[in-house]
C-alpha positions as CSV (number, residue, x, y, z in Angstrom):
1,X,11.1,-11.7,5.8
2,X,10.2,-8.6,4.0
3,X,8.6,-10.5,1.0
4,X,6.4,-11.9,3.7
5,X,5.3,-8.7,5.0
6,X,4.5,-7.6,1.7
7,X,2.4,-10.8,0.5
8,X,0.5,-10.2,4.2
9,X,-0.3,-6.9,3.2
10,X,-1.2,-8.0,-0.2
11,X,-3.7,-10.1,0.6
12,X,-4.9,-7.8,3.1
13,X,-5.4,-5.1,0.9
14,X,-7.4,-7.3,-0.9
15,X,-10.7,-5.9,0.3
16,X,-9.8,-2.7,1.1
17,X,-10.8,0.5,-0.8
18,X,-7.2,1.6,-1.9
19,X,-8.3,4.6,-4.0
20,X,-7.5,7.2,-2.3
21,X,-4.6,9.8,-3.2
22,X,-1.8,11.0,-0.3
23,X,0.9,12.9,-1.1
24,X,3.9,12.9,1.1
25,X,7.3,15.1,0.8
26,X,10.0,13.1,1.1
27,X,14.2,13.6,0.5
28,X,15.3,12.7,-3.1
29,X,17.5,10.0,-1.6
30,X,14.6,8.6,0.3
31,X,12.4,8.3,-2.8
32,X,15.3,7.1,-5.1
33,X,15.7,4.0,-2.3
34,X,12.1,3.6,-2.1
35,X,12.1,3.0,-5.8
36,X,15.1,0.6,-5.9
37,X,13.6,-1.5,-2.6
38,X,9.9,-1.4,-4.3
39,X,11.7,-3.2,-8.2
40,X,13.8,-5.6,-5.8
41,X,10.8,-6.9,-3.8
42,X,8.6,-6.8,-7.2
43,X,6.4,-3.9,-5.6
44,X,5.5,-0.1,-6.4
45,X,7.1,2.2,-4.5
46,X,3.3,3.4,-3.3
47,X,2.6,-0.1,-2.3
48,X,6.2,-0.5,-0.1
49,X,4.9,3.2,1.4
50,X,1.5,2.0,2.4
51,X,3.7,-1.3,4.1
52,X,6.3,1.1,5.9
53,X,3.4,3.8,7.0
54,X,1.7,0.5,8.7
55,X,4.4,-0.6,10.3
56,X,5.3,2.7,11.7
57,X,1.8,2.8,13.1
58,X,2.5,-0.1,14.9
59,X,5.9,0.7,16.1
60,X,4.2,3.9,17.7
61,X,1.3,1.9,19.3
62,X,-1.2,3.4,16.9
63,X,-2.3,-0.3,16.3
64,X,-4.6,-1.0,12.8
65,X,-4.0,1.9,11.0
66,X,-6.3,0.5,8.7
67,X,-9.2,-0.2,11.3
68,X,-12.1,1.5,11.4
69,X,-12.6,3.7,13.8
């Protein structure tokens, strides 16, 4: 299921602009398990974080984060 998500969003992403920088301050621990989750689905830890900042978005009703407004 997650490998899934990711491939949607991959393609997705496709023709989007991703060029823009956003830093976030996370935990340690929470970086060190992004890192491990991104090599285990073949990933980048930024490209798992754009994926878990999307669905969060949609978990909180935001909708298409990715929409334009």
């Amino acid at each position: 299921m997650p490998m899934q998500v990711l491939t949607e969003r991959r393609d997705r992403e496709r023709y989007l602009a991703v060029n823009q920088p956003l830093s976030l301050r996370v935990s340690k621990p929470m970086l060190a398990n992004l890192a491990v989750k991104a090599i285990q689905l073949e990933s980048s830890s930024s490209e798992l974080a754009r994926l878990l900042i999307s669905a969060g978005a949609k978990s909180l009703g935001w909708g298409d984060i990715d929409s334009v407004c």
